[in-house]
N, C-alpha and C positions, 0 to 999 in steps of 0.2 A: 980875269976870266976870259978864256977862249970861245969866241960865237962861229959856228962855221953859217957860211952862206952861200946860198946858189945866186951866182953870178949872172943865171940867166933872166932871173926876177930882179922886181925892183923890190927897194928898201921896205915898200908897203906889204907888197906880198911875202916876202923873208919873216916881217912880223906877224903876218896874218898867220906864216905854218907854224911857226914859235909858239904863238898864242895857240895854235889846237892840238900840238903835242903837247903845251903842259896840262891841257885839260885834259886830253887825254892818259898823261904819266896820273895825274891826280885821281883819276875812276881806276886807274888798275891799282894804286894805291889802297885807293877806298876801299875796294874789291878784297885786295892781302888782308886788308886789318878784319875784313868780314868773316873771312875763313879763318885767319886766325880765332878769332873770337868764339867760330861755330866748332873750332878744335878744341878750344879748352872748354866750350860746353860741354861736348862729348865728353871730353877726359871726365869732369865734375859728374856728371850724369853716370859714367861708369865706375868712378869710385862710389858713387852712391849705390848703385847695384850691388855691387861689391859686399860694401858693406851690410845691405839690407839680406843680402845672401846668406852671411853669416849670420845675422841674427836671429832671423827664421830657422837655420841649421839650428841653433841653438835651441831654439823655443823647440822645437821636435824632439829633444833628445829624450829618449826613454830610459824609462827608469825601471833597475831587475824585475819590479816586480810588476812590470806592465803588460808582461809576456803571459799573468795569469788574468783571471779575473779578478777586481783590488776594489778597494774602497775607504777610508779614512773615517772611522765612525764619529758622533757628533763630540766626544772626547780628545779625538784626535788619534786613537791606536787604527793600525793599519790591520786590515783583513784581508787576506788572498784566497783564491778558488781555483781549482783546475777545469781548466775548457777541454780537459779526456780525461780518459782512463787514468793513459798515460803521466800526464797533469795530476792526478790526483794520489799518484804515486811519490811523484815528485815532492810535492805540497808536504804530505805527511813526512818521508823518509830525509828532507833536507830541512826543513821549515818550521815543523810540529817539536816543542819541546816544554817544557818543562812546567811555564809559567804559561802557556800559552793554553785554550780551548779549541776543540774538535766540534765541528758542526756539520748535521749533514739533515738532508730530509726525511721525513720516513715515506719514503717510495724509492724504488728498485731505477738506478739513473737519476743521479744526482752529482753535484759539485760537489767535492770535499772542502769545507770552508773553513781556515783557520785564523782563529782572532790573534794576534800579537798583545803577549804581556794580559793575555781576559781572563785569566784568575785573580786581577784586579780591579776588573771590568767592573764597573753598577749592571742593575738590571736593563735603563736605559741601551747603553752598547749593547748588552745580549741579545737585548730583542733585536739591536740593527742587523746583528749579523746571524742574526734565525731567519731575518724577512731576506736576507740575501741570499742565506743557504734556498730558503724555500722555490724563490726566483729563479734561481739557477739550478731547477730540477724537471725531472720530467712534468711535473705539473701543470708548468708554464705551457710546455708545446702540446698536454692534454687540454687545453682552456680552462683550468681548472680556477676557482678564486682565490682557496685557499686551502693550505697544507700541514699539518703537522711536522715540526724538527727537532731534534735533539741534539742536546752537547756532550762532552764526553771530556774527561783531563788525559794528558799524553798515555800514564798509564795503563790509562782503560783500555788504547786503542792496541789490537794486533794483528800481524800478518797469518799468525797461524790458527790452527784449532784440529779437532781430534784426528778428524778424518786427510791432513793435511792442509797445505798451505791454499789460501784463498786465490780467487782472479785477479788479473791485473785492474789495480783501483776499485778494488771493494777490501774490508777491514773489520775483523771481530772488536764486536763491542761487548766488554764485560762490566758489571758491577751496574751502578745506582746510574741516571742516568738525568739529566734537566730536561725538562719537556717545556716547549714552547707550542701549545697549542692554538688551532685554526690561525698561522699567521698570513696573514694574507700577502696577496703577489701583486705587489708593486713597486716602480723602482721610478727614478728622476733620474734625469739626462740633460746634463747644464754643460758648461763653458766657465771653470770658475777662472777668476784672477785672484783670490785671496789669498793668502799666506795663509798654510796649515801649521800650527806647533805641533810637532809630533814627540813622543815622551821615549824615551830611549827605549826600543821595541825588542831587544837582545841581553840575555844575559852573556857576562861576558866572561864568565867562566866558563860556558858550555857553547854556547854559540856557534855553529858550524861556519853562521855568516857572520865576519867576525863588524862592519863598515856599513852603519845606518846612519844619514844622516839625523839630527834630531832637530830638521826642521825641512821641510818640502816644500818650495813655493811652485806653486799652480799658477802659473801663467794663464795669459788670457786666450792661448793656443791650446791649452788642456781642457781634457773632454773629460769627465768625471760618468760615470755610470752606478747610481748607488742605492740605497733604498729611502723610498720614500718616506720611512722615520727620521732618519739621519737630515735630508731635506727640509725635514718642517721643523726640523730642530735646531739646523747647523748652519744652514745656509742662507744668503739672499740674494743670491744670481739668479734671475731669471728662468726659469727651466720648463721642459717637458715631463706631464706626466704621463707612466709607460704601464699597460695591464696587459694582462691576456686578452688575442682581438682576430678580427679576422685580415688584416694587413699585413702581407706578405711580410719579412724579414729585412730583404734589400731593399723594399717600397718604403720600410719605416724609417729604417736606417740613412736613407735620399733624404726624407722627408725632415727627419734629425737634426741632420747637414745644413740643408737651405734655412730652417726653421732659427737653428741655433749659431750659423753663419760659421761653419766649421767645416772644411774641404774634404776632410783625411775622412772617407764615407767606408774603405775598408777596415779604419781602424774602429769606428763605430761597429759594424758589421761584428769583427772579433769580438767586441766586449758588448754584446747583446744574447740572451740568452738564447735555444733554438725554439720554435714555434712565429704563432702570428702576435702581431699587435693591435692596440689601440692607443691613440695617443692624444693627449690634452692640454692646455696647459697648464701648469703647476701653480698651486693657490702660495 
């Protein structure tokens, strides 16, 4: 090994600068391995981001029939509503078949609400999905407590009648009719995590939609909006309960959010009926 040295020092000083370059080679040393170290934090730290990116992507993803107003009765058949007119054109003319029930309230502005597979429904499911139809009606944004609704089977339902074809999302009703009287408006607003079984909701001879899962899992990112039957029936997540009130829409909807530790406050927003609330917690 080669030592260089300054000549114009002596042997003691030559040692002396030896000794405070290797300390010093030894802190810039230290220094590399630091950074090093704080590099592949970073890197861990951003695969973890990464990763957690996606999972959340995941837990958000909607489901076709999110775009309406939905609900999974205490049975487990799926119920959809249109949030317009529009919607409720949709609902019947893609949705509405065979095995399925037509629900609607009796007042002028209403959801059109259609049970999946509810000609096999008990009376339990009917009533869930009378107390949603009636929810999801003018009712609600008149304060009303409670409302009379009807079902109807595919065939009853039509677009036309004597005088001509009806408005966009309104539908002649003929024949005998199930009445669900004074059902009252109430609805629960949870966060489930549970696993739903759901029973094959499509016939599959006729089906327009031909691809249902036959089982939905509700993560702990899912916001559920349903009736208060179904709730005291189905459920045991935690939840709010929701009536006719005088708190604004976006005020209850905030309030939902922070309550039930759920961010997405405009997804709430959409799947809340129109009018005011009140809100309590759920027994």
């Amino acid at each position: 090994m080669e030592a260089e040295l300054d000549y114009t020092k002596s042997a003691q000083q030559n040692a002396e600068d030896y000794f405070d370059r290797s300390k010093e080679a030894k802190r810039k040393l230290e220094g590399a391995e630091q950074a090093v170290k704080r590099l592949e934090q970073r890197m861990r730290d951003a695969e973890k981001e990464k990763t957690v990116s996606k999972e959340l992507h995941k837990k958000e993803e909607r489901e076709w029939y999110e775009k309406f107003y939905w609900f999974f009765t205490s049975g487990g058949k799926l119920a959809i509503g249109g949030r317009s007119a529009q919607q409720n054109e949709e609902v019947v003319a893609k949705y509405l078949e065979s095995s399925d029930l037509f629900f609607h309230a009796n007042i002028f502005g209403a959801s059109v609400v259609v049970l999946k597979n509810g000609e096999s429904a008990g009376g339990e499911e009917r009533e869930e999905a009378a107390q949603f139809a009636a929810c999801f009606s003018k009712a609600w944004e008149s304060g009303q407590s409670a409302v009379d609704v009807f079902s109807a089977r595919k065939g009853q339902v039509s677009k036309s009648q004597a005088k001509g074809s009806l408005g966009t999302g309104s539908f002649l009703i003929s024949g005998e009719r199930e009445w669900h009287r004074n059902v009252k408006l109430e609805l629960a607003a949870l966060v489930a995590e549970n696993k739903i079984d759901v029973q094959k909701q499509f016939d599959n001879a006729n089906a327009l939609v031909k691809v249902l899962p036959l089982s939905v899992v509700v993560n702990a990112r899912k916001l559920s909006i349903i009736p208060y039957l179904t709730y005291t029936r189905a459920s045991k997540a935690a939840g709010l309960k929701l009536a006719p009130g005088k708190t604004k829409k976006s005020d209850a909807a905030k309030l939902i959010a922070k309550k039930l530790g759920y961010a997405d406050v405009d997804y709430i927003m959409q799947h809340l009926p129109p009018g005011g609330f009140s809100l309590e917690s759920a027994i």
